[in-house]
C-alpha positions in Angstrom: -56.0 96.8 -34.0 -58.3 99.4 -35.0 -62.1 99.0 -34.4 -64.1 98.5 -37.4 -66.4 101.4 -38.1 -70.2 101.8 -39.4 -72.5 100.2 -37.0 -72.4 101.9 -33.4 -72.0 99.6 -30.2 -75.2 100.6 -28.8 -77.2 99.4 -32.2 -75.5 96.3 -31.9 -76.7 96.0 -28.4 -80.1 97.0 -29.7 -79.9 94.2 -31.8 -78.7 91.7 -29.5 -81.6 92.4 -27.1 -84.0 92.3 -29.9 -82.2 88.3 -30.8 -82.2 87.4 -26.7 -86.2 87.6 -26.9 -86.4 86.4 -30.3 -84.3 83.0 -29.3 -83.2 82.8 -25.6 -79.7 82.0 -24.0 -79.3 79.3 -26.0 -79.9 80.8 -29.6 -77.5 83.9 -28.5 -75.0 83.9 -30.4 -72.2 86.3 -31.7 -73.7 85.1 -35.6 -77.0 85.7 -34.4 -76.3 89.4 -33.1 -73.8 89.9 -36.2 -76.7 89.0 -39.0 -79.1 91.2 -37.0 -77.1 94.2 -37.4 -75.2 93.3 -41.2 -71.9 92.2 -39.7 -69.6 89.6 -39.8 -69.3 87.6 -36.5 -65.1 88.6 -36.3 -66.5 92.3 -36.3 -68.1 91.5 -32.8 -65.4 89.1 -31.5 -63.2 92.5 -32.2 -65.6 94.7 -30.4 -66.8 92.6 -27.3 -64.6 89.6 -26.9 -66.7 86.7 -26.9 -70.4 85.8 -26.2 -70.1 86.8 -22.4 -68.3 90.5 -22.7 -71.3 90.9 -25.4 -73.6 90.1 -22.5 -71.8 92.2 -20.4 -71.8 94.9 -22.4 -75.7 94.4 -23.2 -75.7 94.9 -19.0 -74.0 98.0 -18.7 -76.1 99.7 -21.3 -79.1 98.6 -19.9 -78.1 100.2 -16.5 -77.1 103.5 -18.6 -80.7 103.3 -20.1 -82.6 102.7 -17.3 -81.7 106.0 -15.2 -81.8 107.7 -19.1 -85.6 106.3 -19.4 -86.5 107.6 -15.8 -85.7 111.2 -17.0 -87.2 110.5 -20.5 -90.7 109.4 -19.0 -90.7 112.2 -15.9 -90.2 115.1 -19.0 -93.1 113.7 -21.0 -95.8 114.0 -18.3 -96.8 116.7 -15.6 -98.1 114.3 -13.6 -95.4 112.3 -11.7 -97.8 108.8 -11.2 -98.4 109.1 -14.6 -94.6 109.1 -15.3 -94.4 106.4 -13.3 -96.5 104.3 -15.3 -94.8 105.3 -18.4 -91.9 104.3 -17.1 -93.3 100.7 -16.4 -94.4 100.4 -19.8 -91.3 101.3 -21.3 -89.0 99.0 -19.6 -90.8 95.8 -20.9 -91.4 96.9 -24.6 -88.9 94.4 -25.4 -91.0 91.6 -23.4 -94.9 92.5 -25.4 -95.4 88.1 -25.9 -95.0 85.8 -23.0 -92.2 84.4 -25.9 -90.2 86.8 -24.9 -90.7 87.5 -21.5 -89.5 83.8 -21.2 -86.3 84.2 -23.1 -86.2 87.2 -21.3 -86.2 85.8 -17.7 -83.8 82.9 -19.0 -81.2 85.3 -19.0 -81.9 86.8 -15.5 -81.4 83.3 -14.2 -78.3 83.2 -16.1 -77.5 86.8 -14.6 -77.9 85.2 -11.0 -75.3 82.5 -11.2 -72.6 84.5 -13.3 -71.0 86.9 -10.7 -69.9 89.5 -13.0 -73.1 89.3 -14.9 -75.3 89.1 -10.9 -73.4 92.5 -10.4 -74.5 94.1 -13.2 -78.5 92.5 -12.9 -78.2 93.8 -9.4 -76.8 97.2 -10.6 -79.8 97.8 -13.1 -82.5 96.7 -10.5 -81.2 99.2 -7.6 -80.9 101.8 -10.8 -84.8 101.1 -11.9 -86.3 101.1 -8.0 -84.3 104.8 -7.5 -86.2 105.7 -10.3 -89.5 104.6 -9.0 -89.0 106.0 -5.2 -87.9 109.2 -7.0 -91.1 109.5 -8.9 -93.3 108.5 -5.6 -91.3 111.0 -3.3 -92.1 113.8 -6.0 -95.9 112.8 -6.3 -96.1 112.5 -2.7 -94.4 116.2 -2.8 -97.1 117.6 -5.3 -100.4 115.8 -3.5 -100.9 113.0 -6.0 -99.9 110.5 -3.0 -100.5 110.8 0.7 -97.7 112.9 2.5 -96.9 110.4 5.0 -96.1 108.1 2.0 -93.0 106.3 2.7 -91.5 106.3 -0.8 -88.9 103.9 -0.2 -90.6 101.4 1.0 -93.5 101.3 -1.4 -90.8 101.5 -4.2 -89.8 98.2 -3.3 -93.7 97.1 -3.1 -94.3 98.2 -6.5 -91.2 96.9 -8.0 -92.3 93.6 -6.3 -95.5 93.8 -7.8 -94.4 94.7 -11.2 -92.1 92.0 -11.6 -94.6 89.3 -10.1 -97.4 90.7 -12.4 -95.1 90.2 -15.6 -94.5 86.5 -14.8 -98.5 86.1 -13.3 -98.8 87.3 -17.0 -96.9 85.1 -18.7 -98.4 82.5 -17.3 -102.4 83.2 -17.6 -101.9 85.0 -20.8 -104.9 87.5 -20.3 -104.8 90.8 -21.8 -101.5 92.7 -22.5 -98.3 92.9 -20.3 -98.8 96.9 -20.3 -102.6 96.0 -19.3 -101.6 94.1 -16.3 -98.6 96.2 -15.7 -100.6 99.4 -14.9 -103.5 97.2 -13.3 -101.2 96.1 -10.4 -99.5 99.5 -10.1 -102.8 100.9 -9.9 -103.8 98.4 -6.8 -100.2 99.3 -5.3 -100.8 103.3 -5.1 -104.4 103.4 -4.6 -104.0 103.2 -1.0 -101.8 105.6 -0.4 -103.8 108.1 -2.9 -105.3 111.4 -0.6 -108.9 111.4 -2.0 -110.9 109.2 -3.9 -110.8 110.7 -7.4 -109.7 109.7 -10.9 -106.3 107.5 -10.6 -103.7 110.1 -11.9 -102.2 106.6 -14.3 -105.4 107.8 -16.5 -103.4 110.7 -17.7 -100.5 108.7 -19.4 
């Protein structure tokens, strides 16, 4: 059977992320996604299957997107830091109330016991922290960090702290998520900046 045409898959997974924070795991559904984008519910059981393949769909494009956003945030700024916290900002616009960062997070924990969905989570995480250790090597390269800075290892630091200061967030409810988001990846790099000086995240 032919796919219907009109509406591309990648606005319908758009949409779909935009409905998971709006209404959780449990308010996901293929009607949901399918009034979002002006569809009729058979459209996306033709497309994606059921529920699930939507889901895993909505995984695979978010792994696509997350090396794409890397590039994106690395061509806007000369500064590499400053990419880096660009690229922090940007992979949580869909998370800006602690509404959604909670739908949000429902899902992982969905991710983690599904294994074709754990695969995928795990794919996009390893994806995001090359992005990150790429940006730190290349900062470390031009002088904006030490040159002893072991990029690898505080990629994983800052990817810890990023994703504990989201949930710290969440909870406490003080300021912004980008706020607190470039707060503790400020405290994560400034000891390994080479002088004290302006923090190069000032330029983003």
């Amino acid at each position: 059977m032919g796919r219907p045409r009109g509406v591309e898959d990648e606005v319908i997974l758009r949409a779909a992320a935009q409905v998971m924070g709006r209404v959780g795991p449990m308010g996901l559904t293929l009607a949901a996604v399918a009034r979002e984008v002006g569809l009729v519910p058979g459209t996306l059981v033709q497309r994606f299957g059921s529920k699930h393949g939507l889901l895993l769909a909505l995984a695979d494009q978010s792994e696509k997107d997350a090396s794409l956003m890397t590039g994106r945030a690395r061509q806007a700024h000369a500064s590499a830091l400053a990419a880096l916290a660009a690229l922090t900002v940007e992979s949580v616009a869909a998370m800006a109330t602690p509404e959604s960062f909670a739908h949000h997070l429902a899902f992982l924990c969905t991710d983690l016991v599904d294994p074709q969905l754990y695969e995928r989570a795990l794919a996009i995480h390893l994806t995001q922290r090359r992005g990150i250790e790429e940006l730190l090597a290349e900062a470390a390269d031009a002088g904006e960090l030490r040159a002893d800075t072991d990029a690898a290892a505080l990629a994983r630091t800052v990817q810890a702290a990023l994703a504990g200061a989201g949930l710290t967030w969440a909870l406490e409810r003080e300021g912004t998520l980008e706020q607190r988001l470039r707060q503790e990846l400020d405290t994560a790099l400034s000891p390994h900046l080479p002088t004290r000086r302006s923090h190069p995240l000032e330029e983003s």
